[in-house]
TORMI-217356 format. One record per residue: residue in three letters; z, x, y of N, C-alpha, C, CB in turn. Coordinates in Angstrom, 1 decimal. Last residue first. Glycine has a CB too. Layout:
% TORMI-217356
+-----+--------+--------+--------+--------+--------+--------+--------+--------+--------+--------+--------+--------+
! res !    nc3 !    nc1 !    nc2 !   cac3 !   cac1 !   cac2 !    cc3 !    cc1 !    cc2 !   cbc3 !   cbc1 !   cbc2 !
+-----+--------+--------+--------+--------+--------+--------+--------+--------+--------+--------+--------+--------+
! ALA !      Z !      X !      Y !      Z !      X !      Y !      Z !      X !      Y !      Z !      X !      Y !
...
+-----+--------+--------+--------+--------+--------+--------+--------+--------+--------+--------+--------+--------+
***
This chain:
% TORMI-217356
+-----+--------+--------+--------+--------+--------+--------+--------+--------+--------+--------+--------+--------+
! res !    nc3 !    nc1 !    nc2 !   cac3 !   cac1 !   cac2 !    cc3 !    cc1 !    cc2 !   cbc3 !   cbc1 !   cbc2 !
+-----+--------+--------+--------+--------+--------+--------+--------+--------+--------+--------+--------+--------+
! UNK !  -81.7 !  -69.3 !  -46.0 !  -83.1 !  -69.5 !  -44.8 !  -84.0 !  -70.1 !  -44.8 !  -83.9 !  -68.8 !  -44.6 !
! UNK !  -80.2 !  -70.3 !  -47.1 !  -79.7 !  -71.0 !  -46.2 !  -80.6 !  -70.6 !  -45.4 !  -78.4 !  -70.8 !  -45.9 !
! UNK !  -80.5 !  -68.4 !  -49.6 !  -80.6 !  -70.1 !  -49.7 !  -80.6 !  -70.6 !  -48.3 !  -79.2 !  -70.9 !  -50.7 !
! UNK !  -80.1 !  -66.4 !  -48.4 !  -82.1 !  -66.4 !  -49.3 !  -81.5 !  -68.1 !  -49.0 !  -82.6 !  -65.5 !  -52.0 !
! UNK !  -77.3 !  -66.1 !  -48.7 !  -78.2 !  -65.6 !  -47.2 !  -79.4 !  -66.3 !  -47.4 !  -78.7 !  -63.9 !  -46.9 !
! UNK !  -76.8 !  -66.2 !  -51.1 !  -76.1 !  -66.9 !  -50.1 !  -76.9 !  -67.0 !  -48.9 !  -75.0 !  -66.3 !  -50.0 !
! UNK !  -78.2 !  -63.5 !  -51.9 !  -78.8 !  -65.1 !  -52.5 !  -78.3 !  -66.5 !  -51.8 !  -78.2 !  -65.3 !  -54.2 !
! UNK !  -75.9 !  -62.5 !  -50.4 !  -77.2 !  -61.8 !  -50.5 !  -78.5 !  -63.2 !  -51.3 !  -76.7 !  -60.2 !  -51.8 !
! UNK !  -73.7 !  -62.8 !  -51.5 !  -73.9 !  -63.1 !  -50.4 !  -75.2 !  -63.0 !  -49.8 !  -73.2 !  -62.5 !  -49.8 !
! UNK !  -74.1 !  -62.2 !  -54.5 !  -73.9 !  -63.8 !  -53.8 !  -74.2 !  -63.5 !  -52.2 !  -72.0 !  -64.5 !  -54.1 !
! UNK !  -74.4 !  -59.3 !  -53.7 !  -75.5 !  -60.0 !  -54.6 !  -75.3 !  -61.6 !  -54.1 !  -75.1 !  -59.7 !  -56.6 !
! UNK !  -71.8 !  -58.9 !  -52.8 !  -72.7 !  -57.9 !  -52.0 !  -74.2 !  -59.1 !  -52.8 !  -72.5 !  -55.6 !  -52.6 !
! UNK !  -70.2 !  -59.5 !  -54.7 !  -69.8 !  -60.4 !  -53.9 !  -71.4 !  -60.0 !  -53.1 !  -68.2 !  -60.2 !  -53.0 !
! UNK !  -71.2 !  -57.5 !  -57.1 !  -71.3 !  -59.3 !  -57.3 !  -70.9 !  -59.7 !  -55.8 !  -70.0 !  -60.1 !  -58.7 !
! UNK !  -70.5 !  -55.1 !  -57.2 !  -71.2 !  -55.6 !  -56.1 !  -71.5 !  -56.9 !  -56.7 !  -72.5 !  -54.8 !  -55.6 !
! UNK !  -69.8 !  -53.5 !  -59.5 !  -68.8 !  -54.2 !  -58.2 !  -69.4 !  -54.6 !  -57.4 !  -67.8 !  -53.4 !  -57.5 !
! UNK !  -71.7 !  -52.6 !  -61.1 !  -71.3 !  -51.4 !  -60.0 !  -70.7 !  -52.1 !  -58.7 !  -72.8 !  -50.6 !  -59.5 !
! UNK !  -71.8 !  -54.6 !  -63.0 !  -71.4 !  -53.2 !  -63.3 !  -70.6 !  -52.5 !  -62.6 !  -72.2 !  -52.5 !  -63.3 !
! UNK !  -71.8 !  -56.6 !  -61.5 !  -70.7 !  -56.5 !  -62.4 !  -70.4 !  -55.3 !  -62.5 !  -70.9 !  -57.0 !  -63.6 !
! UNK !  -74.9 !  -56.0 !  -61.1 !  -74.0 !  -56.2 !  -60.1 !  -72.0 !  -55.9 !  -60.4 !  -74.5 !  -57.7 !  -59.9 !
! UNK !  -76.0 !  -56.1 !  -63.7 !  -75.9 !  -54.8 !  -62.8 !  -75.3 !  -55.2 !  -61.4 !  -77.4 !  -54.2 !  -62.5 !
! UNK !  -75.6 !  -58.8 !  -64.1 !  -75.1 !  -57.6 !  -65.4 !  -74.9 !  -56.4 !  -64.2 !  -76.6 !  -57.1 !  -66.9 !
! UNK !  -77.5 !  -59.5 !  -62.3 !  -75.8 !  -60.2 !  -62.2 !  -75.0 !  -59.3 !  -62.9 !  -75.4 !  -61.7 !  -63.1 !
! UNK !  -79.6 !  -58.7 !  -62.6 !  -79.3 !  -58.3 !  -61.7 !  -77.7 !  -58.4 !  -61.8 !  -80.0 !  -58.8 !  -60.8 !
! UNK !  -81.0 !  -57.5 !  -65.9 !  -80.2 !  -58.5 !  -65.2 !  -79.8 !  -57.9 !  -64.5 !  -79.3 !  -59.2 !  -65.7 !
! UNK !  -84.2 !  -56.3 !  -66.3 !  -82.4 !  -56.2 !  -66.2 !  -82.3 !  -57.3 !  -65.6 !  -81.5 !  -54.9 !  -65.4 !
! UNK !  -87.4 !  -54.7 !  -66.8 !  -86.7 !  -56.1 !  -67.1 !  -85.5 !  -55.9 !  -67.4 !  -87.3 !  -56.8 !  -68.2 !
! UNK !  -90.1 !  -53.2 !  -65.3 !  -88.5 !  -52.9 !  -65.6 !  -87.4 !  -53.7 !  -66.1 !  -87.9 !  -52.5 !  -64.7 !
! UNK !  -93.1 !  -52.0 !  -66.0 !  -92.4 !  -53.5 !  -65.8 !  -91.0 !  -52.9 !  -66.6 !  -93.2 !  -55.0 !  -66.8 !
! UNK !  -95.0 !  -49.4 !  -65.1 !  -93.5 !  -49.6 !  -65.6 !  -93.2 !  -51.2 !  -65.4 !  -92.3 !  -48.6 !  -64.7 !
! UNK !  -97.7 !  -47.6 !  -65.2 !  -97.5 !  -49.1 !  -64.9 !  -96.1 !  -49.0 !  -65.7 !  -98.9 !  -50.4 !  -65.6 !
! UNK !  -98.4 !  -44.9 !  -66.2 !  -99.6 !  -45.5 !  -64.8 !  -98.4 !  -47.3 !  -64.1 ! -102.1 !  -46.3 !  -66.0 !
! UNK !  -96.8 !  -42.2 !  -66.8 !  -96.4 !  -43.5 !  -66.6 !  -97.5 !  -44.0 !  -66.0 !  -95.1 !  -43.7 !  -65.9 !
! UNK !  -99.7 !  -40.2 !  -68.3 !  -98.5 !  -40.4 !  -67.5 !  -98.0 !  -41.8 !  -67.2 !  -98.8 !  -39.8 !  -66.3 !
! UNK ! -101.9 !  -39.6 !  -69.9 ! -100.6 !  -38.8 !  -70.0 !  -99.5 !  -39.0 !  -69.5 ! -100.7 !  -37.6 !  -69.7 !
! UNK ! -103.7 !  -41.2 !  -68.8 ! -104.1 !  -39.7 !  -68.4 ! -102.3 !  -39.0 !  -69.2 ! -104.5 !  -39.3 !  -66.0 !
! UNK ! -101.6 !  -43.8 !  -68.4 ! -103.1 !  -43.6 !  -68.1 ! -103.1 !  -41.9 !  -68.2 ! -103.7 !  -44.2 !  -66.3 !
! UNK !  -99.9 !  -46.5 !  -70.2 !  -99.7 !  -45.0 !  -70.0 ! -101.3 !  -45.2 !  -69.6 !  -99.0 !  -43.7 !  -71.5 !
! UNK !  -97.3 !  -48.3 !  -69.1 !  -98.6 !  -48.5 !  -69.9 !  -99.3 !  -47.0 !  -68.7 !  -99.6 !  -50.6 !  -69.8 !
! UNK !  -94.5 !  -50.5 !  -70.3 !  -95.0 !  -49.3 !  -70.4 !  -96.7 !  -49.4 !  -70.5 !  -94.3 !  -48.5 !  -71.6 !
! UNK !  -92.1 !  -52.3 !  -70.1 !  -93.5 !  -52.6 !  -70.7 !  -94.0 !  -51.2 !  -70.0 !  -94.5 !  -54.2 !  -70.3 !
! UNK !  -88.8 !  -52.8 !  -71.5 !  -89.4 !  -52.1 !  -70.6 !  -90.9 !  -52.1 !  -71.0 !  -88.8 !  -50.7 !  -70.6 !
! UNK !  -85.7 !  -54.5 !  -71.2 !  -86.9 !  -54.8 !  -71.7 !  -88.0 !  -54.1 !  -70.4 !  -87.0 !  -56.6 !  -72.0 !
! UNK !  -82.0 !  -53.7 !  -71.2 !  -83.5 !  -53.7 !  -71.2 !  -84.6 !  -54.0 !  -71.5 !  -83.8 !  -53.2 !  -71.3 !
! UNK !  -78.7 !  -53.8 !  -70.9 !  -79.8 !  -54.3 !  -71.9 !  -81.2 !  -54.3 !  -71.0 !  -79.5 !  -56.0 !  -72.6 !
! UNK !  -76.2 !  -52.1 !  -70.2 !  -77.4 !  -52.7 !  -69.8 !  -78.2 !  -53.1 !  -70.8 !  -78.0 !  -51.8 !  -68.9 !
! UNK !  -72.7 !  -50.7 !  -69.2 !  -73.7 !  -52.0 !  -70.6 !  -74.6 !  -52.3 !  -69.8 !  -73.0 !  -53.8 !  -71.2 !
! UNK !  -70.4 !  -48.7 !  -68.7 !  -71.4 !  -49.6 !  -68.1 !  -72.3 !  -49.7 !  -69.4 !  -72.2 !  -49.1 !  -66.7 !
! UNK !  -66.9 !  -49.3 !  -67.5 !  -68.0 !  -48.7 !  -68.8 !  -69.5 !  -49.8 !  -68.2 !  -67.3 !  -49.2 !  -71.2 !
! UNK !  -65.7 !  -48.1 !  -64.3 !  -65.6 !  -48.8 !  -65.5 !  -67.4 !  -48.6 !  -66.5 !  -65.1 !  -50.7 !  -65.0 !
! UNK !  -65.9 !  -46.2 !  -62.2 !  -65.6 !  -46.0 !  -63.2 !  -65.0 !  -46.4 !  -64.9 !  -65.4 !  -45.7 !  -62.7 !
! UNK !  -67.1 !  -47.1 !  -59.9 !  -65.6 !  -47.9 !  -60.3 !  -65.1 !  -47.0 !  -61.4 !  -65.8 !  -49.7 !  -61.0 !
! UNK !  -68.7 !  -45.6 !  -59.3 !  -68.0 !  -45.7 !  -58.2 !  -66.8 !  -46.5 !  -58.8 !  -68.9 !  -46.4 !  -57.0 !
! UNK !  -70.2 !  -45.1 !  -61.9 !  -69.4 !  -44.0 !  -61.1 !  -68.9 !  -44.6 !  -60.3 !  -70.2 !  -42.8 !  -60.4 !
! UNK !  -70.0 !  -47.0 !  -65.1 !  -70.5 !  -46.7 !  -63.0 !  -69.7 !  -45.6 !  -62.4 !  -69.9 !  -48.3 !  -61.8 !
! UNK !  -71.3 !  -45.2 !  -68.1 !  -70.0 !  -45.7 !  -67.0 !  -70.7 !  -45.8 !  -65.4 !  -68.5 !  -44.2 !  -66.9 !
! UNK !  -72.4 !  -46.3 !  -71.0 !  -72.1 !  -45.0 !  -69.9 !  -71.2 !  -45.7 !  -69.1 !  -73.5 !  -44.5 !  -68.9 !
! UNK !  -75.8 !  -47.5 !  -72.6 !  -74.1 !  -47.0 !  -72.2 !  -74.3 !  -46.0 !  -71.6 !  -72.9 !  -46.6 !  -73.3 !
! UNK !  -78.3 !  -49.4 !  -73.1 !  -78.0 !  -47.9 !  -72.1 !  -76.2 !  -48.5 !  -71.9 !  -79.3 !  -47.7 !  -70.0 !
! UNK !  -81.0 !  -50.4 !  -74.7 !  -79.3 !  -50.2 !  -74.0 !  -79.0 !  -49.1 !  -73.6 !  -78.1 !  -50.5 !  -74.7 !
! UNK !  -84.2 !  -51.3 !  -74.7 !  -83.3 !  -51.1 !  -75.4 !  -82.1 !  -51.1 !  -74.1 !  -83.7 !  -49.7 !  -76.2 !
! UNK !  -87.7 !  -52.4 !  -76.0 !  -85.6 !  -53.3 !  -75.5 !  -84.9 !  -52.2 !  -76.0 !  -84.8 !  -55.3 !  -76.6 !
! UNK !  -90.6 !  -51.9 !  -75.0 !  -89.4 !  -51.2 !  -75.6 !  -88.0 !  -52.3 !  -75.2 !  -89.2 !  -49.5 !  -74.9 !
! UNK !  -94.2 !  -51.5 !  -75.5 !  -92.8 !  -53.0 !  -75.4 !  -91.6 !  -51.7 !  -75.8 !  -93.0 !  -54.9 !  -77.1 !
! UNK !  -96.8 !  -49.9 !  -74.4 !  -95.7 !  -50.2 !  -75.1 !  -94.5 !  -51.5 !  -74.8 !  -95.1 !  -48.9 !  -75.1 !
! UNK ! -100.2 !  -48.9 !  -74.0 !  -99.2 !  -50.2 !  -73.9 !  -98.4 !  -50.0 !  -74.8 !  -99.6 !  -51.5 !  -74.1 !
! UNK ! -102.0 !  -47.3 !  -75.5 ! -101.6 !  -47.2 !  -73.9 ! -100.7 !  -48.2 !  -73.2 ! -102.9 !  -47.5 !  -73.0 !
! UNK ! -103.1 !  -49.0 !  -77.7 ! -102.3 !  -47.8 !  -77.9 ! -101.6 !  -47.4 !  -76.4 ! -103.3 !  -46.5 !  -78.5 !
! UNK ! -103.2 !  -52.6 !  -77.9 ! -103.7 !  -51.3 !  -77.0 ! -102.5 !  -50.1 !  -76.9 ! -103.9 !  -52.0 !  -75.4 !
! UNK ! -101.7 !  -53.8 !  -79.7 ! -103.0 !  -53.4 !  -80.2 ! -103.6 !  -52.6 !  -79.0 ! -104.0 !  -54.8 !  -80.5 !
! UNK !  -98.0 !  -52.1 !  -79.7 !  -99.3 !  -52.9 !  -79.2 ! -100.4 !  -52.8 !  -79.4 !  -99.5 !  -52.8 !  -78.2 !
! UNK !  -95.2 !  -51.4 !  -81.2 !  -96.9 !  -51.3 !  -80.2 !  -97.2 !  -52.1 !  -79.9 !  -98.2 !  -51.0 !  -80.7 !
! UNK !  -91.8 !  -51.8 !  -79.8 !  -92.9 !  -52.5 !  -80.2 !  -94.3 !  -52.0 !  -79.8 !  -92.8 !  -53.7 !  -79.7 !
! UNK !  -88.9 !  -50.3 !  -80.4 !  -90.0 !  -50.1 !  -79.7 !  -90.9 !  -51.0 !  -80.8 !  -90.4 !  -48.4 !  -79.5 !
! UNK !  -85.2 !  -50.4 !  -80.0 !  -86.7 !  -51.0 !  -80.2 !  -87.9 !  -51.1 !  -79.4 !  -86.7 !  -52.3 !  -80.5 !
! UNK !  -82.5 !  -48.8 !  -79.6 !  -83.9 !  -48.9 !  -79.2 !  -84.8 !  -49.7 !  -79.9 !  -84.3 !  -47.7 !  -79.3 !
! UNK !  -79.1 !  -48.4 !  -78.9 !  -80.2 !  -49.9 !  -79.4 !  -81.3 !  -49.7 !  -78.9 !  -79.7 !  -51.5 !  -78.7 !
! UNK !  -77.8 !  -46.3 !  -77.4 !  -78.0 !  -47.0 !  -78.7 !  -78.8 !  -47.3 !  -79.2 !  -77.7 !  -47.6 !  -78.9 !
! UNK !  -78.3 !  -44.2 !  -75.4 !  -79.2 !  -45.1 !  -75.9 !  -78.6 !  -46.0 !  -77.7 !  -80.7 !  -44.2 !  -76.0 !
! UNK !  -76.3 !  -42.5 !  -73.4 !  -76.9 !  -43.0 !  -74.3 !  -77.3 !  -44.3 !  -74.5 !  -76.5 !  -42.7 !  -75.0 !
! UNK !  -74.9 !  -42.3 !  -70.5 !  -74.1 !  -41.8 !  -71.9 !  -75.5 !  -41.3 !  -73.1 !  -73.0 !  -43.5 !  -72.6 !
! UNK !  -75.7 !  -42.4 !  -67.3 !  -75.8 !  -43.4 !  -68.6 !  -75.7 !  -42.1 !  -69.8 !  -77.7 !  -44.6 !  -68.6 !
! UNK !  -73.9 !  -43.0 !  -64.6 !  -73.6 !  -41.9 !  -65.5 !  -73.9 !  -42.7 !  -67.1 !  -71.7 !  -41.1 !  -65.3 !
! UNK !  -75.0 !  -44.3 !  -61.6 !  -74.7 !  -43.9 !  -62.9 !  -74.9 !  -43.3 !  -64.0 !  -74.6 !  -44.4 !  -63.1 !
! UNK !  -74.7 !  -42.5 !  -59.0 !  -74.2 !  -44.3 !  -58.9 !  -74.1 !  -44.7 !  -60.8 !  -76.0 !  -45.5 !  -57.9 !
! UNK !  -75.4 !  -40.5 !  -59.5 !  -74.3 !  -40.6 !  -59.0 !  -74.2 !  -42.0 !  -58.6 !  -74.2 !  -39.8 !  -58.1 !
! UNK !  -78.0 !  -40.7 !  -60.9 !  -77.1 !  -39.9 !  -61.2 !  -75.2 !  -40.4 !  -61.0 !  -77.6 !  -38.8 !  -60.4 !
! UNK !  -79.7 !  -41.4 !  -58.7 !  -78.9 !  -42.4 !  -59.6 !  -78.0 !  -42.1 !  -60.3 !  -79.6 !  -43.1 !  -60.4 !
! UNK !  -80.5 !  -40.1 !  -56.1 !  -78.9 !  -40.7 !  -56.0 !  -78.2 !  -41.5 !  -57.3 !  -78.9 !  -41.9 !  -54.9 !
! UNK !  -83.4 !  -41.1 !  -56.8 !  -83.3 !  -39.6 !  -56.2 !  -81.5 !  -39.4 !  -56.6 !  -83.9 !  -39.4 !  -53.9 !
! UNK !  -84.9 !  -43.1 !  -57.4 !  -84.0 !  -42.9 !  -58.4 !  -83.4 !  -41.3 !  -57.8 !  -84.8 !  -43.1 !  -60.0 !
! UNK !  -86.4 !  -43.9 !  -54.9 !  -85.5 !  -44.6 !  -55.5 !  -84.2 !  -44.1 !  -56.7 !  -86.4 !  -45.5 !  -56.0 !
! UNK !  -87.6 !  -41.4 !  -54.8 !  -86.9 !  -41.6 !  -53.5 !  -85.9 !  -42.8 !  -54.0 !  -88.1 !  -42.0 !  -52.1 !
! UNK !  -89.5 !  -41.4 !  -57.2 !  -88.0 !  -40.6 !  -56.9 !  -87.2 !  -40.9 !  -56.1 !  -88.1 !  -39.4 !  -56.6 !
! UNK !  -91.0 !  -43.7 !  -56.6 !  -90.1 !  -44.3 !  -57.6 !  -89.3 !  -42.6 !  -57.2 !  -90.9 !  -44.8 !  -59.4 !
! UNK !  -92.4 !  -42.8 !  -54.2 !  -91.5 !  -43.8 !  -54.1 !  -90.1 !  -44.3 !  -55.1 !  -92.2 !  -44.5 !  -54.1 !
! UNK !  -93.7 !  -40.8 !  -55.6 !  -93.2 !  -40.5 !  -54.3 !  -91.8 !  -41.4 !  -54.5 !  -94.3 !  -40.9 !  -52.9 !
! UNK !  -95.6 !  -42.2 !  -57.3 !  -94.5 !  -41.5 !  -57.7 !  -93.2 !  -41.0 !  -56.8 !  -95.1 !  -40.3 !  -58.1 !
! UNK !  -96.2 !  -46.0 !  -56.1 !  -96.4 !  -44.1 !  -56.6 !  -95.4 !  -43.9 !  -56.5 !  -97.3 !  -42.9 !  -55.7 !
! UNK !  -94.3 !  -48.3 !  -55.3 !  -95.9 !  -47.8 !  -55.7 !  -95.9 !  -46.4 !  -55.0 !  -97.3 !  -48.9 !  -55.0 !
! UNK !  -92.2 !  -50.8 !  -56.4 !  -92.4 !  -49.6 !  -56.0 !  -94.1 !  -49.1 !  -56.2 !  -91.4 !  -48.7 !  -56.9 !
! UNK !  -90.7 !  -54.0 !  -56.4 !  -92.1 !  -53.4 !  -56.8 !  -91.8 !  -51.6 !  -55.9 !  -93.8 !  -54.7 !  -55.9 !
! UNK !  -88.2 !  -54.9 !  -55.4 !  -89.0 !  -55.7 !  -56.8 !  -90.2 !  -54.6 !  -57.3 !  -89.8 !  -57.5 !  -56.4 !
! UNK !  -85.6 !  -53.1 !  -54.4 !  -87.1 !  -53.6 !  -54.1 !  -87.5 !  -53.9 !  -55.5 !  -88.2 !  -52.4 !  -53.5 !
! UNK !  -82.3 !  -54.9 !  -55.0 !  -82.8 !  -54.1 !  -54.6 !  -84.9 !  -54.0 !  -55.1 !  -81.7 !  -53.0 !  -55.1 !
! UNK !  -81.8 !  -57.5 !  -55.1 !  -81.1 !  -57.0 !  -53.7 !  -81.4 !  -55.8 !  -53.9 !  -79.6 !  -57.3 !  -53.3 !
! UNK !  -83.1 !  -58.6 !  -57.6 !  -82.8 !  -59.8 !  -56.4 !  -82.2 !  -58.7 !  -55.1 !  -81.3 !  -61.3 !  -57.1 !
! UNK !  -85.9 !  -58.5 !  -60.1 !  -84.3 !  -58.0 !  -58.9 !  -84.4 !  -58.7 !  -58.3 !  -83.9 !  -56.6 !  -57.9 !
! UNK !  -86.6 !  -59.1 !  -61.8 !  -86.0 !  -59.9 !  -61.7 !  -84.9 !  -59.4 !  -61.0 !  -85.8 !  -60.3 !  -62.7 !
! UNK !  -89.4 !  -57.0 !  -62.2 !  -89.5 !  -58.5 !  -61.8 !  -88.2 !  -59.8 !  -61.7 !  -90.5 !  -58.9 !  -62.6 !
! UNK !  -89.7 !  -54.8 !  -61.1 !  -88.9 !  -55.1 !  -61.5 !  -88.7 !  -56.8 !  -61.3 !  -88.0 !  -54.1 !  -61.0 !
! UNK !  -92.4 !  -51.9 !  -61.5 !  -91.9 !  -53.5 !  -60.8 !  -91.1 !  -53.7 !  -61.9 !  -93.1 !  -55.0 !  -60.6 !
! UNK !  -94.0 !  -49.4 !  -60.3 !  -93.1 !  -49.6 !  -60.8 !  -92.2 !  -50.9 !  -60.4 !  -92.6 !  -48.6 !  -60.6 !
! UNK !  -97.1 !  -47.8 !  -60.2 !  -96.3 !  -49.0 !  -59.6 !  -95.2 !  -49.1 !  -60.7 !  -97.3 !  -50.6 !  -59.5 !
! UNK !  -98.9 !  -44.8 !  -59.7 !  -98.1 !  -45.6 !  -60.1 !  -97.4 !  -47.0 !  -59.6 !  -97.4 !  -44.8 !  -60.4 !
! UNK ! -100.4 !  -42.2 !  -58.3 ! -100.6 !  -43.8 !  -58.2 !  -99.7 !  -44.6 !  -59.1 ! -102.1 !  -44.3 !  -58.6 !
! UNK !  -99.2 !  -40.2 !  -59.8 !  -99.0 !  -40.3 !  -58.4 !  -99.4 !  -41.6 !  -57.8 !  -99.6 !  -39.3 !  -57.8 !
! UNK !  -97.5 !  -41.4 !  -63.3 !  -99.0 !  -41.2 !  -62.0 !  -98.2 !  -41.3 !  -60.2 ! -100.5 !  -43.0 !  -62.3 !
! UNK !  -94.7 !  -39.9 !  -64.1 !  -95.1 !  -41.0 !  -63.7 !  -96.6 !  -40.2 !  -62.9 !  -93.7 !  -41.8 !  -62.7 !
! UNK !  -93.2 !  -37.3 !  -65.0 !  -93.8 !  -38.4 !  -65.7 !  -94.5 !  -39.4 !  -65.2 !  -93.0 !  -39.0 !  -66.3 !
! UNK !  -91.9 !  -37.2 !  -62.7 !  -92.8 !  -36.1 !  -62.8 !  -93.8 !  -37.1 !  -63.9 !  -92.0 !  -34.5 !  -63.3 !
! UNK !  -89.1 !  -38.3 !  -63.2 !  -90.2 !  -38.8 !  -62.2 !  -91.8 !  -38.2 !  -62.1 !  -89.6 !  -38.5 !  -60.8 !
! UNK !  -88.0 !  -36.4 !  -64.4 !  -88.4 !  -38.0 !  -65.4 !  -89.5 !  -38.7 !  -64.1 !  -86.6 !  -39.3 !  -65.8 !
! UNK !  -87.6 !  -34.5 !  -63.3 !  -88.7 !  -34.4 !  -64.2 !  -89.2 !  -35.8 !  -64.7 !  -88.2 !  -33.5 !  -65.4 !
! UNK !  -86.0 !  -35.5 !  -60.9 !  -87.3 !  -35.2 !  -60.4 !  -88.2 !  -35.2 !  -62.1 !  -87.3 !  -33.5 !  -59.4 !
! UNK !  -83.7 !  -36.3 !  -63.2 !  -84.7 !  -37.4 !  -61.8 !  -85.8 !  -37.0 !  -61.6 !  -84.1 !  -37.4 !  -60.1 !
! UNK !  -82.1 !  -35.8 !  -65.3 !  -83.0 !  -34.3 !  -64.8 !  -83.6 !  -36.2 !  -63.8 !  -84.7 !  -32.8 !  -66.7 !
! UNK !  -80.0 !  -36.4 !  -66.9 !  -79.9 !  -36.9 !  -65.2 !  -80.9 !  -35.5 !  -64.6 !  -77.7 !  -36.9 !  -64.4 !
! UNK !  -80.6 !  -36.4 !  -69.8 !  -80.2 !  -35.3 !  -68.9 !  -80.0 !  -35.1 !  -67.3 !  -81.1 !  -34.4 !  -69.2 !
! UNK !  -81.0 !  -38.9 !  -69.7 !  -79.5 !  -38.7 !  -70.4 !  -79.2 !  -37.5 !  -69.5 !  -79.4 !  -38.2 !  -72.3 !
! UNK !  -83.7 !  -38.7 !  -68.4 !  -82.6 !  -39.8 !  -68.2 !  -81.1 !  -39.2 !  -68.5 !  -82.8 !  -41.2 !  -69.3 !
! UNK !  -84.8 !  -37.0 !  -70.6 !  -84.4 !  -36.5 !  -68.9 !  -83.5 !  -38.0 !  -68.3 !  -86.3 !  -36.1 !  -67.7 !
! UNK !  -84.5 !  -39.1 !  -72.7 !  -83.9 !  -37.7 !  -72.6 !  -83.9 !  -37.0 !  -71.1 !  -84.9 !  -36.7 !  -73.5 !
! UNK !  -86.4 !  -40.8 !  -72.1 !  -85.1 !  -41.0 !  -72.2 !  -84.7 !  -39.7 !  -72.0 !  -84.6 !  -41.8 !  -73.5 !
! UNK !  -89.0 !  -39.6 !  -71.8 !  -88.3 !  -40.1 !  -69.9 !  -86.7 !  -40.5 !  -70.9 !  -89.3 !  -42.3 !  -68.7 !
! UNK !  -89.4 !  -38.5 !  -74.3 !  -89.2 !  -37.6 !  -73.1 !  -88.5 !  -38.2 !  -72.1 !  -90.3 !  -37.1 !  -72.6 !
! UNK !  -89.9 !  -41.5 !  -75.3 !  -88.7 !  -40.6 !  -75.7 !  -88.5 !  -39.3 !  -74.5 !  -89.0 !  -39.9 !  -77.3 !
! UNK !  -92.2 !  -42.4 !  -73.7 !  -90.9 !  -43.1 !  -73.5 !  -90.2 !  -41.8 !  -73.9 !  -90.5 !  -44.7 !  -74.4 !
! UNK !  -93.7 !  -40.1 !  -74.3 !  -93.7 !  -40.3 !  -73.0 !  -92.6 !  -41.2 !  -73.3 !  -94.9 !  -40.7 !  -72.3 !
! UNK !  -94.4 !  -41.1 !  -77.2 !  -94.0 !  -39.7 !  -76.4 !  -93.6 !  -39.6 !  -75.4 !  -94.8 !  -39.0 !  -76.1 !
! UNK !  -95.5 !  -43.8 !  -76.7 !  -94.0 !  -43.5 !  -77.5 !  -93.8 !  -42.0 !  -77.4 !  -94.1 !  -43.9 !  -79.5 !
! UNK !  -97.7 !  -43.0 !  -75.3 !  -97.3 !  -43.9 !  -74.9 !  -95.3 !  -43.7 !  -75.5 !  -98.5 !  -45.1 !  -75.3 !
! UNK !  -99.0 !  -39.3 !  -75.6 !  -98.8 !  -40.9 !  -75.8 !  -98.0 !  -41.6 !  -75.5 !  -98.7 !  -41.2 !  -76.8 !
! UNK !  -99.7 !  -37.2 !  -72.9 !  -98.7 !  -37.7 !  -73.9 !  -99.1 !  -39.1 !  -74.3 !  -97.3 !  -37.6 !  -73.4 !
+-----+--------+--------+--------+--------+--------+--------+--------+--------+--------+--------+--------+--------+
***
């Protein structure tokens, strides 16, 4: 699949909380980094890993849709830029959930080879009621 093929399919098994297919997308060598978490892993590597991460997300949250997509090429077809949003709700509070994204994509053989995952941790903390769980947690990082 091309690079903008491959995003639209992983949205759709997203919506469709299908995990293993949207994982299936990904190279068995794959890395998946998140370069601005703070309390859950910054970097994943291979496919294995990124399901075992997203195996439960379903049930932590219930994303609705995509509003707000923009997709940027790139002079390398195998490279994409995407910002987009994701509504829906946290399951454990059941309040509405807002994410803004910035996702760099870079496809090998048909498949995710490279995911840069760009969120706010604080936004995703808010979300899913863990702001004290996050301070205490950056509370801990400062005082070592």
């Amino acid at each position: 699949m091309e690079a903008e093929e491959l995003f639209q399919r992983g949205t759709e098994l997203l919506l469709a909380k299908d995990m293993d297919a949207f994982t299936d997308l990904f190279a068995p060598d794959c890395t998946v980094e998140f370069p601005f978490a703070e309390v859950t892993p910054a970097r994943l590597t291979g496919r294995e890993e990124v399901r075992a991460y997203l195996a439960d997300y379903p049930e932590r949250m219930d994303i609705t849709g995509f509003p707000s997509v923009l997709v940027h090429r790139t002079t390398d077809p195998s490279t994409l830029v995407v910002e987009l949003t994701a509504h829906g709700r946290t399951v454990a509070t059941g309040e509405a959930y807002e994410m803004r994204y910035a996702w760099v994509l870079v496809v090998r053989d048909g498949l995710v080879a490279e995911l840069r995952d760009y969120w706010s941790p604080v936004r995703a903390a808010r979300a899913s009621g863990t702001v004290r769980q996050l301070a205490e947690a950056l509370t801990a990082e400062a005082r070592a």
